[in-house]
ROFIDREN-659688 format. One record per residue: residue number from 1; x, y negated, z negated of N, C-alpha, C in turn. Coordinates in steps of 0.1 Angstrom, whole numbers. Each point is the difference from the previous one (the first is absolute). Example, Ala and Ser with C-alpha at 12.3 -4.5 7.8 and 13.67 -1.06 7.14 Angstrom:
(1, (132, 57, -78), (-9, -12, 0), (9, -12, 0))
(2, (-4, -11, 7), (9, -11, 0), (-8, -11, -8))
END
This chain:
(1, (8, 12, 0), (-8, -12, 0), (9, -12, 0))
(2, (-3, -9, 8), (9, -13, 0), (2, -10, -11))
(3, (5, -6, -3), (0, -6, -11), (-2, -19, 5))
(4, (-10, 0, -1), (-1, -18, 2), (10, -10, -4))
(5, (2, -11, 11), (13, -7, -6), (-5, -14, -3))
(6, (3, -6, -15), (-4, -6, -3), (3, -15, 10))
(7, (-17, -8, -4), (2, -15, 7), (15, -3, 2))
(8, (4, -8, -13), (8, -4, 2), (13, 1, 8))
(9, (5, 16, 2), (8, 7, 7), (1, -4, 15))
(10, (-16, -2, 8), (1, 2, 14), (5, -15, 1))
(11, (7, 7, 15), (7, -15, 8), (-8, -6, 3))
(12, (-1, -14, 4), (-10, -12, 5), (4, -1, 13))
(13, (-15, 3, 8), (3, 4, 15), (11, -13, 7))
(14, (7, 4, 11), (9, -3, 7), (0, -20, 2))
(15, (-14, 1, 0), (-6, -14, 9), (0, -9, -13))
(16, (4, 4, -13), (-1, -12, -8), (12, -4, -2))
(17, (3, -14, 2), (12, -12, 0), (5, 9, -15))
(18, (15, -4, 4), (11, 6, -12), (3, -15, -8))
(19, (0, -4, 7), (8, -21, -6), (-11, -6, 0))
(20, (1, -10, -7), (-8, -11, -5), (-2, -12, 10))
(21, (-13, -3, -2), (0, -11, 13), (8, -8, -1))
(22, (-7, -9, 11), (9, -11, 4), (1, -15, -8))
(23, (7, -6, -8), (-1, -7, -7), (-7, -15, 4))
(24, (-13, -2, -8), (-5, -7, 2), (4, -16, 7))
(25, (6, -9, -10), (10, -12, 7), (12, 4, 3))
(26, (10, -5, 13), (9, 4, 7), (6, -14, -9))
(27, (19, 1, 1), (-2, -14, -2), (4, -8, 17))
(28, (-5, -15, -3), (-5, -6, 12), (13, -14, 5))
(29, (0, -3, 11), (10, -7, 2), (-2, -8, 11))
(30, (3, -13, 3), (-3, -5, 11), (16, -3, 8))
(31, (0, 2, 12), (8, -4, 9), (5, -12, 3))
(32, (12, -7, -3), (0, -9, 12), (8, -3, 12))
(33, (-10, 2, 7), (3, 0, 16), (-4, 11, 10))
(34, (-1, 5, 12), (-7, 6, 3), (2, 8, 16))
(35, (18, -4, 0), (10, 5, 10), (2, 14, 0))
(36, (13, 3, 9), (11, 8, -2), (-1, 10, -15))
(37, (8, -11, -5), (0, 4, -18), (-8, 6, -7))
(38, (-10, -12, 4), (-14, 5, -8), (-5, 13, 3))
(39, (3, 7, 8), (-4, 14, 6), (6, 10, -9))
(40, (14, -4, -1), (9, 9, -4), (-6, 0, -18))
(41, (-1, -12, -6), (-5, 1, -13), (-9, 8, -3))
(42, (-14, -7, 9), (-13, 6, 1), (-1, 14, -3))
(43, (10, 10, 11), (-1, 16, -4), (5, 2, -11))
(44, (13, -5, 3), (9, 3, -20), (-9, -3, -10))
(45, (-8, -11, -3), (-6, 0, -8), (-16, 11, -3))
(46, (-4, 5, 11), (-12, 6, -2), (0, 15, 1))
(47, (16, 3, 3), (5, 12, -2), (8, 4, -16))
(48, (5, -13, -8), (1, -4, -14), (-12, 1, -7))
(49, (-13, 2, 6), (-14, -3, -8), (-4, -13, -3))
(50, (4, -8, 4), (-3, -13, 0), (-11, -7, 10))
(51, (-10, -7, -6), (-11, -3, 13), (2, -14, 3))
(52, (5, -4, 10), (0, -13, 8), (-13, -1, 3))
(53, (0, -16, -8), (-16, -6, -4), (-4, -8, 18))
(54, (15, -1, 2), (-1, -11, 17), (15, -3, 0))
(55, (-3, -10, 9), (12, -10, 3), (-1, -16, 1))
(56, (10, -6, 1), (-1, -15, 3), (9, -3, 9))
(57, (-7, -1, 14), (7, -10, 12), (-6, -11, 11))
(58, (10, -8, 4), (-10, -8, 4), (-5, 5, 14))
(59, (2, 16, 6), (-2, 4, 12), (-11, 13, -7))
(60, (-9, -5, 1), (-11, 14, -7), (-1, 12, 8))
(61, (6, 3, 12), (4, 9, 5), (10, 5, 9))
(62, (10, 0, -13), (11, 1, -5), (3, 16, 2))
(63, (13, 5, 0), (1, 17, 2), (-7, 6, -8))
(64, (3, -4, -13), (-10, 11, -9), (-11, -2, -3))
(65, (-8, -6, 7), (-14, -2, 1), (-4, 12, 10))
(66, (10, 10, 7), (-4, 9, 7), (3, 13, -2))
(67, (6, 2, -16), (6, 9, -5), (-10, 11, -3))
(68, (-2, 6, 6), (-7, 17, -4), (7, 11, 3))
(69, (3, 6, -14), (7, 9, -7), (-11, 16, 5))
(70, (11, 7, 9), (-10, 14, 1), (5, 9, -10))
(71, (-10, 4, -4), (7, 9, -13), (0, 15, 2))
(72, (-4, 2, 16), (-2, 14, -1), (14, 6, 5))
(73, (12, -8, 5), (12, 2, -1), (12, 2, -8))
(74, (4, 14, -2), (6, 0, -13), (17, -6, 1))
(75, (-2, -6, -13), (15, -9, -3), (5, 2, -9))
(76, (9, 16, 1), (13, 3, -4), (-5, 4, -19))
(77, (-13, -3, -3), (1, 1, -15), (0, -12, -9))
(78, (-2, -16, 10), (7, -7, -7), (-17, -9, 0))
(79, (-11, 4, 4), (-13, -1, -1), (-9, 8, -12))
(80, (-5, -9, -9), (-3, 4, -8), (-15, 9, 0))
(81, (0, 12, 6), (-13, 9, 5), (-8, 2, -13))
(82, (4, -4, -13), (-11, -4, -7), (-10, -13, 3))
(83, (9, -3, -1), (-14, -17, 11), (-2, 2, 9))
(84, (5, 8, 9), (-12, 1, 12), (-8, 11, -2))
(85, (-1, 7, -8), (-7, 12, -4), (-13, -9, -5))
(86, (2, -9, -10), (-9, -6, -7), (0, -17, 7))
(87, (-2, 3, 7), (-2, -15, 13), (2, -11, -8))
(88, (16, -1, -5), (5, -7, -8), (9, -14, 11))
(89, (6, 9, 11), (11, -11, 5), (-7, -5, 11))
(90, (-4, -14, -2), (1, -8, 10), (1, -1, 15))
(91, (-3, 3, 9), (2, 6, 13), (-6, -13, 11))
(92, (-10, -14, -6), (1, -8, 9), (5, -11, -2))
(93, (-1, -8, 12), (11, -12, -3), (-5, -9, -8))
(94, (8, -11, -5), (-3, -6, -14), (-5, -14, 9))
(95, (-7, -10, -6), (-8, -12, 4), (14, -10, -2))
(96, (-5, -11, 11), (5, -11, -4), (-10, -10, -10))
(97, (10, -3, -8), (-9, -8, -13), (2, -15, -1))
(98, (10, -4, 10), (4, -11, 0), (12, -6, 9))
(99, (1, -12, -2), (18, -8, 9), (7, 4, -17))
(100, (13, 0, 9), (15, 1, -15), (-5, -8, -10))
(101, (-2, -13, 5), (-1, -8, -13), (-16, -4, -5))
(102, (-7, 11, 6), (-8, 4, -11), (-3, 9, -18))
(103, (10, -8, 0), (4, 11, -15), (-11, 5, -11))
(104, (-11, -11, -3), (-10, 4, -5), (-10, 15, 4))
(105, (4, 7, 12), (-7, 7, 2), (8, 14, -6))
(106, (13, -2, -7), (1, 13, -7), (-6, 3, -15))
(107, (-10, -7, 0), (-9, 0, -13), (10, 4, -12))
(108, (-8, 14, 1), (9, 8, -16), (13, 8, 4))
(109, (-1, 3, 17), (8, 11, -2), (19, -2, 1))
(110, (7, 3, 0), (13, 2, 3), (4, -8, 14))
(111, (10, -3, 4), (2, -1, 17), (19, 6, -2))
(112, (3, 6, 12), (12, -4, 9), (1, -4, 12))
(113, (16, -5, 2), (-3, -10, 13), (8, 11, 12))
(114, (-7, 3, 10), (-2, 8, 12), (3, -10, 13))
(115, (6, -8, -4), (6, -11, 8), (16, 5, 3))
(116, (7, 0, 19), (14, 5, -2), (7, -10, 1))
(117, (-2, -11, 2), (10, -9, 2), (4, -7, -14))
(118, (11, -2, -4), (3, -5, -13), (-2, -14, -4))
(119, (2, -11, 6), (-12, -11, 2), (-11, -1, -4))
(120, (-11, 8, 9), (-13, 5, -2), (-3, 3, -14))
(121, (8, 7, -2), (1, 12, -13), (-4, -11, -12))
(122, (11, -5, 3), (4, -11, -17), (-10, -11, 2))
(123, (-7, -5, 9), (-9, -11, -1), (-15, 5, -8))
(124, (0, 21, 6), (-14, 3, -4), (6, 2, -16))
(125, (7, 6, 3), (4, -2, -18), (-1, -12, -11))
(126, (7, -9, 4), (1, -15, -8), (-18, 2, -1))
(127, (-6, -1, 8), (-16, -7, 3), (-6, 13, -10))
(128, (3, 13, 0), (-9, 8, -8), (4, 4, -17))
(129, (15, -10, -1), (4, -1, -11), (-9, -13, -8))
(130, (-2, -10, 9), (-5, -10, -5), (-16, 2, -8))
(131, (-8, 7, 12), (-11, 4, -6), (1, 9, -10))
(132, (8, 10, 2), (-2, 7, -14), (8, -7, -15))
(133, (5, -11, 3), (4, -10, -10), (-13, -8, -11))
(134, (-5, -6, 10), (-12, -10, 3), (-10, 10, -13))
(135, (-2, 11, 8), (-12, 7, -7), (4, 10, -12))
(136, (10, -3, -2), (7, 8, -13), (1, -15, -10))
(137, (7, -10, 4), (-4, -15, -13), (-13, 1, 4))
(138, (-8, -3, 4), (-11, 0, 0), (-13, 6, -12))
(139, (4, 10, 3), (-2, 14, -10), (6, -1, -14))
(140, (10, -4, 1), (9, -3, -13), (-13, -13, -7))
(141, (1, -12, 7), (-9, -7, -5), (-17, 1, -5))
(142, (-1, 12, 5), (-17, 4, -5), (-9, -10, 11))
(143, (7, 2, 16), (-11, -6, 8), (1, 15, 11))
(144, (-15, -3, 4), (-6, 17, 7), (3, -7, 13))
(145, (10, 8, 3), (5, -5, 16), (-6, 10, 9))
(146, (-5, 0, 12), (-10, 12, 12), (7, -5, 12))
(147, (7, 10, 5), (0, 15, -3), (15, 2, -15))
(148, (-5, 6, -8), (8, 8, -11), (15, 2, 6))
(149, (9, -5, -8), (16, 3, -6), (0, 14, 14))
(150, (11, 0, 8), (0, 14, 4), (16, 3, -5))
(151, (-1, 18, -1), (10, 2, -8), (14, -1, 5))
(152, (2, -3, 13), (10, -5, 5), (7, 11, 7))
(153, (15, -5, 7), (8, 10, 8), (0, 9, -3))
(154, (-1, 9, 8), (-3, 21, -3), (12, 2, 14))
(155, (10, 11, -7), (9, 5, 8), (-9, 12, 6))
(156, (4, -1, 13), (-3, 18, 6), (9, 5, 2))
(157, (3, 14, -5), (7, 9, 7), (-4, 11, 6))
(158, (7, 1, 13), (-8, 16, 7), (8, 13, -8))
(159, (-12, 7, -1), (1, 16, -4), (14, 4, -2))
(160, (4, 0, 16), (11, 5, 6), (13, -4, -4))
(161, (4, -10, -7), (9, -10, -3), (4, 9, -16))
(162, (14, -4, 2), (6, 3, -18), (10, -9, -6))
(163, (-9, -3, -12), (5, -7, -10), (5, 3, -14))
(164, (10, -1, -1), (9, 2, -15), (-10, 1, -7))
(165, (-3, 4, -13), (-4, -2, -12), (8, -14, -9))
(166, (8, 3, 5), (11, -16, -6), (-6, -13, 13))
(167, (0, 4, 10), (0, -15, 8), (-17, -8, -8))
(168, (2, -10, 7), (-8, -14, 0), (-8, -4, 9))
(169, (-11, 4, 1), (-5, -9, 11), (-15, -8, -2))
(170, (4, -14, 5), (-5, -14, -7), (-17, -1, 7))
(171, (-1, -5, -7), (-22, -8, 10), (4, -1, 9))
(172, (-11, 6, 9), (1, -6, 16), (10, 8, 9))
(173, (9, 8, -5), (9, 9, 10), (-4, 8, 8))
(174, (3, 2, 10), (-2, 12, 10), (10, 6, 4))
(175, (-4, 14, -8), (11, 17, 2), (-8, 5, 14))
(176, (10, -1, 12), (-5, 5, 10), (1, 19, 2))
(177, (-4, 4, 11), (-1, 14, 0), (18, 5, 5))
(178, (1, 15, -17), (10, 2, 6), (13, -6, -5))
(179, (-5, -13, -6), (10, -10, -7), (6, 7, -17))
(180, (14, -3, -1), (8, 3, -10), (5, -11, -10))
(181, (-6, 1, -9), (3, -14, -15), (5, 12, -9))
(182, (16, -1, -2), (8, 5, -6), (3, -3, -19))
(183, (6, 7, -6), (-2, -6, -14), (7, -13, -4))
(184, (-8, -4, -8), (1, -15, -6), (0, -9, 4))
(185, (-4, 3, 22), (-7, -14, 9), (-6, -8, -6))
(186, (1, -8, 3), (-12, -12, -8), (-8, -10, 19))
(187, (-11, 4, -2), (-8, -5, 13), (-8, -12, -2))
(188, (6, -10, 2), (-9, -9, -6), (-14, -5, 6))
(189, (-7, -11, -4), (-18, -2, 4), (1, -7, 14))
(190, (-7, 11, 7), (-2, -7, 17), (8, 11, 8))
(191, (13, 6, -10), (7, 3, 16), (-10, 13, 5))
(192, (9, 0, 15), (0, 14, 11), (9, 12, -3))
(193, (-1, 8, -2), (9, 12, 1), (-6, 10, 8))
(194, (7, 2, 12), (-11, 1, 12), (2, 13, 4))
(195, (-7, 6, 8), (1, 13, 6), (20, 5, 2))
(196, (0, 13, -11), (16, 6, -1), (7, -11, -3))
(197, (-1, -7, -6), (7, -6, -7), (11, 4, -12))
(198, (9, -4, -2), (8, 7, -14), (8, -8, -5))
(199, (-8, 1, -13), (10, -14, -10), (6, 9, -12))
(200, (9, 1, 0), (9, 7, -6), (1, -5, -14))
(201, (10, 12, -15), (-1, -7, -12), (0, -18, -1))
(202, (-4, -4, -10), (2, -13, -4), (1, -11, 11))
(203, (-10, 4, 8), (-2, -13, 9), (-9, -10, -4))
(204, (-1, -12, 8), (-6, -9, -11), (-10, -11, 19))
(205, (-13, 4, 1), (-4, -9, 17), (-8, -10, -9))
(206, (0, -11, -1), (-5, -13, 1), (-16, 2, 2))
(207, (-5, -11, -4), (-15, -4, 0), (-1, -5, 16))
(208, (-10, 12, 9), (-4, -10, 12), (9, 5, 10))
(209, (10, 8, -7), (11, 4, 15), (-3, 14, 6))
(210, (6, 7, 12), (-8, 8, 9), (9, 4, 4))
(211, (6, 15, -7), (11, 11, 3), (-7, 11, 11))
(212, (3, -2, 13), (-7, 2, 14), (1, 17, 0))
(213, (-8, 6, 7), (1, 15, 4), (13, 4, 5))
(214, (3, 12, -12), (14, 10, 4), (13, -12, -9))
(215, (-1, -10, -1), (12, -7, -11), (2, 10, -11))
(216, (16, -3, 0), (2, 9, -11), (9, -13, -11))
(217, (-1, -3, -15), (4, -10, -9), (12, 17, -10))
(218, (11, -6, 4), (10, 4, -8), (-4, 4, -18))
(219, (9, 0, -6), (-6, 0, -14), (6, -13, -10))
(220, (-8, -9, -3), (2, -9, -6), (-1, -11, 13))
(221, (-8, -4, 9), (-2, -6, 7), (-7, -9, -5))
(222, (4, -15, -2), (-12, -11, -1), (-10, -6, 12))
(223, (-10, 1, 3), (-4, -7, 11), (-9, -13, -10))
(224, (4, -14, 5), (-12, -17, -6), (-13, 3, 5))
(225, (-10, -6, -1), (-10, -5, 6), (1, -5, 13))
(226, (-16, 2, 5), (-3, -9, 16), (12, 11, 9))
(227, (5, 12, -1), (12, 4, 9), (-6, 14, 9))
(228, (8, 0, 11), (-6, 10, 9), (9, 10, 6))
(229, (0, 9, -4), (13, 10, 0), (-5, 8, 11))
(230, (7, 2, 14), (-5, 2, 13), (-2, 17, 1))
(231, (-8, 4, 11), (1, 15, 5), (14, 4, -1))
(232, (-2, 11, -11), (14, 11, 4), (11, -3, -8))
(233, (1, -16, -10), (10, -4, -3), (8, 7, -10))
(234, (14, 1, -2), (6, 5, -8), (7, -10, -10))
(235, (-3, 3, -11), (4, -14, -11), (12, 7, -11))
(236, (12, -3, -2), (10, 10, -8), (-3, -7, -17))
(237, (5, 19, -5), (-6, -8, -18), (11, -12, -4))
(238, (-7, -7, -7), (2, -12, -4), (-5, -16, 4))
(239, (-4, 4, 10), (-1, -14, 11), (-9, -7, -7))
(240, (2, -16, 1), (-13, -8, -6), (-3, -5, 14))
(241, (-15, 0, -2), (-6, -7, 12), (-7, -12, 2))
(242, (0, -15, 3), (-3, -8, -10), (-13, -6, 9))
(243, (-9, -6, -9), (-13, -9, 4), (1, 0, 20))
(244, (-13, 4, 1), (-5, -8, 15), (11, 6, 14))
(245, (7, 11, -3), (11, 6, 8), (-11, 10, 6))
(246, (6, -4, 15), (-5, 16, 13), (13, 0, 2))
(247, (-1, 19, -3), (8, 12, 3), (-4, 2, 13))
(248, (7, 1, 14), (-8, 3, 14), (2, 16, -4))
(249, (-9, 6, 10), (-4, 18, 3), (18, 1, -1))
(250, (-1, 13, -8), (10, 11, 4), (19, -5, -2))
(251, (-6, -12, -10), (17, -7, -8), (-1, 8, -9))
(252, (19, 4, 0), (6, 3, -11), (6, -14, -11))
(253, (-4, 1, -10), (3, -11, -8), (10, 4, -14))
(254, (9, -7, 3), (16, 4, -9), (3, -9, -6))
(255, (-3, -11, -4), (0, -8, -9), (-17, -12, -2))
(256, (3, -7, -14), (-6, -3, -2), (-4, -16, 9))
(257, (-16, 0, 1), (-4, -12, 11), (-9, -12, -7))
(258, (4, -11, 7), (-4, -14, -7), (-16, -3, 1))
(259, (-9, -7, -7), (-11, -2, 2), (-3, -9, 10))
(260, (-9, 6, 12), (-5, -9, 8), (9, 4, 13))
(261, (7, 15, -2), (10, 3, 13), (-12, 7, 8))
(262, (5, 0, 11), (-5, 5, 11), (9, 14, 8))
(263, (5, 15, -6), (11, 1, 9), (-2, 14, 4))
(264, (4, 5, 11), (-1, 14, 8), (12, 6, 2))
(265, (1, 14, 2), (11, 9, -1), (10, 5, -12))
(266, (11, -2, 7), (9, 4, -17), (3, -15, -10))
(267, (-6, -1, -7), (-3, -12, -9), (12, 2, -11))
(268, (12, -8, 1), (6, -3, -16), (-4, -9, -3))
(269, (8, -2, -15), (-2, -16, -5), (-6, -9, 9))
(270, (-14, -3, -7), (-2, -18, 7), (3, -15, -14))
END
């Protein structure tokens, strides 16, 4: 005679979800700008879990206003098939919500600036530092400012990218796909660390500067602010790199360079 197997024992047929849904609020971020760049953010960030609320440009149909993400393409592992299992990630393109210097329209949430030019960069910056200045005294003084304090620069990093447990990386940064932040980097607020990138121990990239795809930063590398370190470039450890300097594509750089240089190929002392 069989012996009956208690409730509890039997498996729960095949079709019932093993993981837990999909978490209610994503956290949320606005764009600024709506190019090139902005493209490249846009997936990093929605493949990080992050939901881009929009963007701000003065061209409302701008590249990533045409961004649709197919998800029935598989990618390497580095797609989070719990969110799409539970129609978590994002798959249409994000609205335009405004011009750059509409800054009021990032209400509550977060922004980074998805802007490539470093000019560009630092003006949306100054302008989105100001408002969230404004509305933080504001707030400090017990007046109800609309739209609400937003919580300011949010770094994205893609999936794919590795970072020390020791390194640094500041508001507003973008760890591109692939990209290497080595220990006790320090990445400061705004920069690029861009597709394969590699910044080696104790490097130190500036607020707003833009270490280009495939650059490799020696170990103990300083890069200033406002600076633009070209495709491919090779930087040897120690080098300081100072304020407002373009590295052209594919220089080797052997000594350290002056703020406000402009120089290509094998770079010594400026």
């Amino acid at each position: 005679m069989a012996v009956p197997i208690p409730p509890q024992l039997v498996s729960p047929p095949s079709s019932t979800p093993s993981s837990p849904p999909c978490p209610v609020a994503a956290p949320q971020v606005v764009l600024f700008g709506g190019g090139g760049h902005a493209v490249v953010v846009l997936e990093a960030a929605r493949m990080a879990g992050i939901t881009v609320a929009g963007f701000l440009d003065d061209n409302p149909a701008s590249s990533v206003a045409a961004v649709i993400i197919d998800t029935t393409r598989p990618r390497d592992g580095l797609l989070d098939t719990h969110s799409l299992a539970h129609n978590c990630f994002d798959t249409a393109p994000p609205l335009c919500l405004g011009k750059l210097n509409e800054t009021n329209q990032l209400d509550n949430r977060a922004w980074i600036i998805a802007l490539g030019d470093i000019a560009h960069r630092r003006r949306a910056i100054n302008a989105a530092q100001q408002r969230d200045a404004l509305n933080t005294a504001a707030a400090r003084s017990g007046v109800d400012l609309r739209p609400a304090s937003a919580p300011g620069p949010k770094a994205i990093i893609h999936p794919s990218a590795f970072i020390s447990p020791t390194a640094q990386i500041g508001p507003g940064a973008f760890i591109g796909p692939r990209a290497v932040v080595h220990a006790r980097a320090r990445i400061g607020p705004h920069a690029i660390i861009n597709t394969g990138a590699i910044i080696e121990h104790d490097c130190v990239v500036g607020e707003n500067s833009h270490i280009a795809p495939g650059t490799v930063l020696g170990g103990g590398v300083h890069i200033a602010s406002d600076s633009l370190i070209g495709l491919g470039s090779r930087i040897l450890p120690g080098v300081s790199i100072g304020h407002h300097v373009i590295i052209g594509a594919g220089a080797t750089v052997l000594g350290d360079v002056r703020d406000g240089t402009t120089a290509v190929g094998v770079i010594r002392a400026t």
